[in-house]
Structures are given as C-alpha cells and as structure tokens.
C-alpha positions in Angstrom: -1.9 22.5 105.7 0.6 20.8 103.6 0.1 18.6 101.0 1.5 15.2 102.5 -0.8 15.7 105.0 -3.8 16.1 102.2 -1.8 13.1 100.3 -2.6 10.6 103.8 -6.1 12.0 104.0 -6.8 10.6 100.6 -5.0 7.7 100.8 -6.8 6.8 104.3 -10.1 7.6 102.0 -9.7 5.5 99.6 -8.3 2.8 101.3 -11.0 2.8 103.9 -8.3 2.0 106.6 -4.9 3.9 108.1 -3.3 0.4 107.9 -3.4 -0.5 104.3 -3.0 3.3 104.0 0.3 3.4 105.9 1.6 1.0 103.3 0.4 2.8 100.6 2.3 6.1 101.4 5.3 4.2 102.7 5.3 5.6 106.3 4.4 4.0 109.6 0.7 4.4 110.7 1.2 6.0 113.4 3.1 8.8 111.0 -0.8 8.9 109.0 -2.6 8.9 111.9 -0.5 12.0 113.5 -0.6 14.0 110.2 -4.5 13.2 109.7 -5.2 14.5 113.2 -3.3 17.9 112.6 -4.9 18.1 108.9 -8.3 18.1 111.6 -7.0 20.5 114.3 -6.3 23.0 111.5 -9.4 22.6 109.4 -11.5 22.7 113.0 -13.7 18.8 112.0 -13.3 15.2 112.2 -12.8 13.8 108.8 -13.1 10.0 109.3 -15.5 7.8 111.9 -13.3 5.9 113.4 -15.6 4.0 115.8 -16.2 1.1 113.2 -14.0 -1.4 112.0 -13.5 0.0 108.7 -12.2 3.9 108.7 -15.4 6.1 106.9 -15.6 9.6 105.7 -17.6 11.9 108.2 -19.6 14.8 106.4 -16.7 17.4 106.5 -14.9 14.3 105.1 -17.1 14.1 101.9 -17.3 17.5 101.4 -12.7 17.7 101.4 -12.3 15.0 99.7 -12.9 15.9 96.5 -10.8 19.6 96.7 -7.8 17.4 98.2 -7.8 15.4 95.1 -8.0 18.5 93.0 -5.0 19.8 95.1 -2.8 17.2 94.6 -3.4 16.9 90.9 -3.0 20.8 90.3 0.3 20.2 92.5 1.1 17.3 90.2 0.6 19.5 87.0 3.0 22.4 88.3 6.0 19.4 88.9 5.4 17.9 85.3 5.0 21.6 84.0 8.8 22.2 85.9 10.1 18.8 84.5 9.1 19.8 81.2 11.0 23.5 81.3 14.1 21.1 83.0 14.4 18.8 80.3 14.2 21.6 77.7 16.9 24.1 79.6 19.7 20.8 79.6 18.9 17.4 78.7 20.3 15.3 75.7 18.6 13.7 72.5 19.5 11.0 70.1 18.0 11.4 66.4 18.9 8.6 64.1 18.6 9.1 60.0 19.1 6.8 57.3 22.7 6.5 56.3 23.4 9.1 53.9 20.7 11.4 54.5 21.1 15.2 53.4 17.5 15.8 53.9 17.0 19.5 54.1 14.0 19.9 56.1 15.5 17.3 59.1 18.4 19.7 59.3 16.3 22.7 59.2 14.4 21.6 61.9 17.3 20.0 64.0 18.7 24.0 63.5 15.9 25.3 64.9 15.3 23.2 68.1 18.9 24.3 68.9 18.4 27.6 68.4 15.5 27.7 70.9 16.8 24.8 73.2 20.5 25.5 73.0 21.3 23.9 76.5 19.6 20.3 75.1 22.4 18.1 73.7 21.5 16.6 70.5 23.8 12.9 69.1 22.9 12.7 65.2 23.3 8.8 64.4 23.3 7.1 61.3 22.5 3.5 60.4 20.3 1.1 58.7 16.9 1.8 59.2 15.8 -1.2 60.7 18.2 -1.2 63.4 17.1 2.5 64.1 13.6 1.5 64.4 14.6 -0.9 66.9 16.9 2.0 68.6 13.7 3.8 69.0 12.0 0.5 70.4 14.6 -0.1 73.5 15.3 3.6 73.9 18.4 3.9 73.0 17.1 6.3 70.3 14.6 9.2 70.7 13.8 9.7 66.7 14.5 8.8 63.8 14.5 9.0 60.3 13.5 5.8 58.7 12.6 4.0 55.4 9.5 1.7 55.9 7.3 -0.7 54.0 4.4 0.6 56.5 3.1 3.6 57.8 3.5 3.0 61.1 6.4 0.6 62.7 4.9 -2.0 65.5 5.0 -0.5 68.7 6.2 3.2 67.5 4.2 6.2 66.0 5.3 7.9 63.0 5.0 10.4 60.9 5.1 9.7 57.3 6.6 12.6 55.2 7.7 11.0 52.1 5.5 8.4 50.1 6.8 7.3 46.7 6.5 4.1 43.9 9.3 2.0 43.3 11.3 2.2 39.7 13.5 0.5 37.7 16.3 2.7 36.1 18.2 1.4 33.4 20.8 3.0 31.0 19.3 4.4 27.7 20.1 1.0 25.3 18.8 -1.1 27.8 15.7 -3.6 26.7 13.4 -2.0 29.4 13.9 1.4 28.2 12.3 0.9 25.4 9.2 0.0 27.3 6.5 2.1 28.4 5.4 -0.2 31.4 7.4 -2.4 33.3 6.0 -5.3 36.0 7.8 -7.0 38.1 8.0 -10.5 36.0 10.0 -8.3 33.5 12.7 -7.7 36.1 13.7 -11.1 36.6 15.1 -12.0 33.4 17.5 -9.7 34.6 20.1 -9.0 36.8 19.5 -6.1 39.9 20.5 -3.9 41.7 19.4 -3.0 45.3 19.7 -1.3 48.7 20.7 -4.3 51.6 18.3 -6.0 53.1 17.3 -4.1 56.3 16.2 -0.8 54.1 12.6 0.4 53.8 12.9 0.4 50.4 14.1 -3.2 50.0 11.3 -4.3 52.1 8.7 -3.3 49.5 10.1 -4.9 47.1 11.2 -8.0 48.7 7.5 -8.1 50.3 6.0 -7.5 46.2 8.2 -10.1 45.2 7.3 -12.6 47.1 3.7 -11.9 46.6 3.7 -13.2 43.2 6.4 -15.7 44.2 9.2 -14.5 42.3 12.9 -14.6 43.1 15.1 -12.1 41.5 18.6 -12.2 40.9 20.0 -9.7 42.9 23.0 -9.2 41.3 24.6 -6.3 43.5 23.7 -4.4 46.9 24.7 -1.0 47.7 23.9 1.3 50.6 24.1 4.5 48.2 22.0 5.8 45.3 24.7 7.3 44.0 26.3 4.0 43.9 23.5 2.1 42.7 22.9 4.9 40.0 26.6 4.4 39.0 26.2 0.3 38.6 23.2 0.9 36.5 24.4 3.3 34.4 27.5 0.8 33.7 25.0 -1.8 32.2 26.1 -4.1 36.0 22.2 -4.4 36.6 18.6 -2.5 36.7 18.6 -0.1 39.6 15.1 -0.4 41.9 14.9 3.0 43.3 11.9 5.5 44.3 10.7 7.5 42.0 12.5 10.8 43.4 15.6 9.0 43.6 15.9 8.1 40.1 14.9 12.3 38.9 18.0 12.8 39.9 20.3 10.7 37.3 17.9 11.6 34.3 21.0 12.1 32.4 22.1 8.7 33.1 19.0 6.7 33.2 15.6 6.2 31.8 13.4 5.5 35.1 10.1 3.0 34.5 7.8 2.8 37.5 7.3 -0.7 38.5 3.5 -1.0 37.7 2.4 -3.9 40.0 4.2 -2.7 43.1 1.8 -0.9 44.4 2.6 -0.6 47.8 4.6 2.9 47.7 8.0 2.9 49.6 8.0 4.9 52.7 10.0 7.5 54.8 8.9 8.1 58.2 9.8 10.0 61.4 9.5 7.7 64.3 9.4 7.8 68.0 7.3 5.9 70.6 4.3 6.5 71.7 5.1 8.6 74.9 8.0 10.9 74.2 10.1 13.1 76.5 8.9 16.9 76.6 12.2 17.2 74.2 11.0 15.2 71.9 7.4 16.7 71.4 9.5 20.3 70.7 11.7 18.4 67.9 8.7 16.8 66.6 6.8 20.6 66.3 9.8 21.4 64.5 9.9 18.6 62.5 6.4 19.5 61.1 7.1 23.2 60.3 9.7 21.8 58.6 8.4 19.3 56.3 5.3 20.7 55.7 7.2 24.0 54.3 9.9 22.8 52.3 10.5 19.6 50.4 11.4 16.1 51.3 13.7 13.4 50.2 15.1 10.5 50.9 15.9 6.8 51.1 12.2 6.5 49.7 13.0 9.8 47.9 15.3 12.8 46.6 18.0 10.6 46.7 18.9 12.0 50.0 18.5 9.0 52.3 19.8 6.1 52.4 19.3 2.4 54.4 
C-alpha cells in the first residue's frame, strides 16, 4: 500500500468520479483507476460501486475512508515536521532595526538563535522604519525592529516591547523649562526639532498635531538622538523625544512630557502573519529576551532610531 495510491482513493471519494479525479491528482485516469484497483487487490474489497453513473463508496469504502485521510494528514505532518528541522539546519533570515539601534535585548536574542541555529544565515538591515514595515509586507524582510504610532502595522503582527509618551527637551534657560506642564499649543511658538518623517515617533506627533490642527515649525530633522539632543542643547530648537530617550541627556536637558499627546510612541517587533519555522525560533528568542532585560529605542533608551 503506498500512499499515492491512498491519495487517488480519496480523491476518487470526494470527487465522486475517476474523471474529475484524474484531473485533480494530475495523472491520466487510467493511471487512478490502475492504482485504485491494486489499493483493492491488496486490501482483499471493492471500494467504490461503479455500476452507476456517479462513482459511490461501497461499505469497505466508508469504513477506509476516513483512516486514508488520517494517513495522509499524519504523512503531511512528518514532511512539515522535516521542512521545519531543514530550514533551521541552513536557511537565511533578514531582520531589519531602526537605524541606529544598539538595543541590547535584540542582540541578545539575535546571539542566541545563532548559537542554537548556527547553519541559518542571518542579514541585519537598517533603515527607516516605515520602509522596513513595508520590507516585512513584500517579504523582502522577515522581522523587524520598528517605531510605530500603532500597536499593530496593517497586514503584519507585532509585538510591542517598548511603550513610552512623547517629551519636549529643552536646555536649562529655556522658557519651557520653567514649566511644570507642557501641551502641544506651547510648542508652536517655537521652533523644533524632530526625527524625519517616516519614523514611529514622528507619526505620533504629526498624527497629535494635526488633531488639534496645529502646524509646527519644524525647524530641523535629524535621524539621531544624539543629534537631536545636541541641537537642543545648542538653543537650535525644542527636541520631541520619548521619554527614555531624553533620561539620557539629563545633564543637558530638562525633559517635559507633552501632556495632550496621549497616544504613547511605539516600538514593535514585526513580522507577518504566517512566518517561516526560522522565524517562530527568532521570535521565542526575542521574547526571553525582552521580557528579561530592558528595552530601548527609537520610542525609547535612546537606542533606536527612524
């Protein structure tokens, strides 16, 4: 018994003829009928009533069919169980990250897939995040690191593992630093500085401002915190960074969250919906990762970037 032969006697079931069949399995009919009538020698009963016009299960029939569909699926389970060993033993993956990014916990987990998949090659590639996202939408890209205004990017899942509020850092001297709270409206009598458009972190903003209808002056764009840090710090704007981004030039800045932009910036891992076998293993080791050590970012740490 071999399972082609149980393959034809299912398809001839369901089709109800050998004909449509035939075209199912991609084989002449003749080809089905000769395999169906071997499966029957060997199991010692007719399977089918052929006397009719339409091809019907006989008892013995009934009673195989639903063992031969068990068959085939168990058989189907062994090859995916095989492909999923294969593309863990050699294959190749392409993680994206923000530009910029010294995120610990993404390395730490990158270390660790190699170190149990050493034979899968792994391409690190930076860019904007909204071009990666798209990477990740044509394929091109298997995962990435992304700043994002929501939780989950159309068409991809994702795992958030950084969620902060947006500030604005200013040099001490500055007007705002003498506030306690600072909205939005306070902002625009002013000149800023930002990440491009294209950033996760720009998109909050850009989608806060024009909730309330407000146009900034965006005086200067960088794809660095460091470099927006710097320009604040030289009185050339007010920085909007995360919150975690801004700890880290306390001696430079005085950081004021921006109280009506509520909507916190985001940084996400994200990959579609049905990834490759390599893929799932990064993403278990992208878990361990971040849930044991911290995160930052382009949405925080200052570790990420557009």
């Amino acid at each position: 018994m071999e399972l082609r032969q149980l393959e034809y006697f299912v398809a001839v079931a369901e089709e109800r003829s050998f004909t449509r069949a035939a075209e199912r399995v991609h084989i002449s009919q003749s080809g089905v009928s000769a395999q169906i009538r071997q499966l029957e020698r060997e199991l010692g009963a007719e399977l089918f009533d052929r006397s009719a016009r339409t091809v019907t299960l006989t008892v013995a029939g009934k009673a195989a069919l639903e063992h031969a569909r068990a068959t085939l699926a168990a058989a189907g389970t062994v090859g995916r169980a095989v492909d999923d060993v294969t593309h863990l033993v050699r294959g190749r993956l392409t993680v994206g990250m923000v530009v910029g990014c010294t995120l610990t916990p993404l390395f730490d987990a990158l270390a660790a897939f190699h170190a149990a998949h050493p034979g899968v090659e792994i391409t690190l590639l930076e860019d904007r995040s909204d071009r990666l996202g798209e990477g990740v939408r044509s394929g091109s890209v298997d995962l990435a690191l992304i700043g994002a205004a929501n939780a989950a990017p159309d068409g991809l899942d994702a795992l958030t593992v950084i969620s902060e509020r947006l500030v604005a850092a200013v040099p001490a001297g500055h007007p705002l630093a003498a506030r306690r709270r600072v909205a939005l409206r306070d902002l625009i009598d002013h000149p800023l500085v930002c990440m491009p458009p294209g950033t996760g972190l720009r998109a909050v903003f850009d989608q806060a401002c024009a909730a309330q209808g407000l146009r900034p002056a965006i005086a200067l764009q960088a794809s660095a915190a460091d470099a927006l840090a710097g320009l604040a710090a030289r009185g050339l704007g007010v920085a909007v960074l995360s919150a975690s981004m801004a700890d880290g030039y306390r001696d430079r800045l005085t950081a004021r969250v921006i109280g009506d932009v509520t909507a916190p910036a985001l940084l996400a891992l994200v990959w579609r919906s049905v990834p490759n076998p390599a893929v799932r293993e990064l993403l278990t080791h992208c878990r361990r990762a971040f849930t044991g050590g911290e995160a930052g970012g382009e949405a925080g740490g200052g570790a990420g970037r557009p």
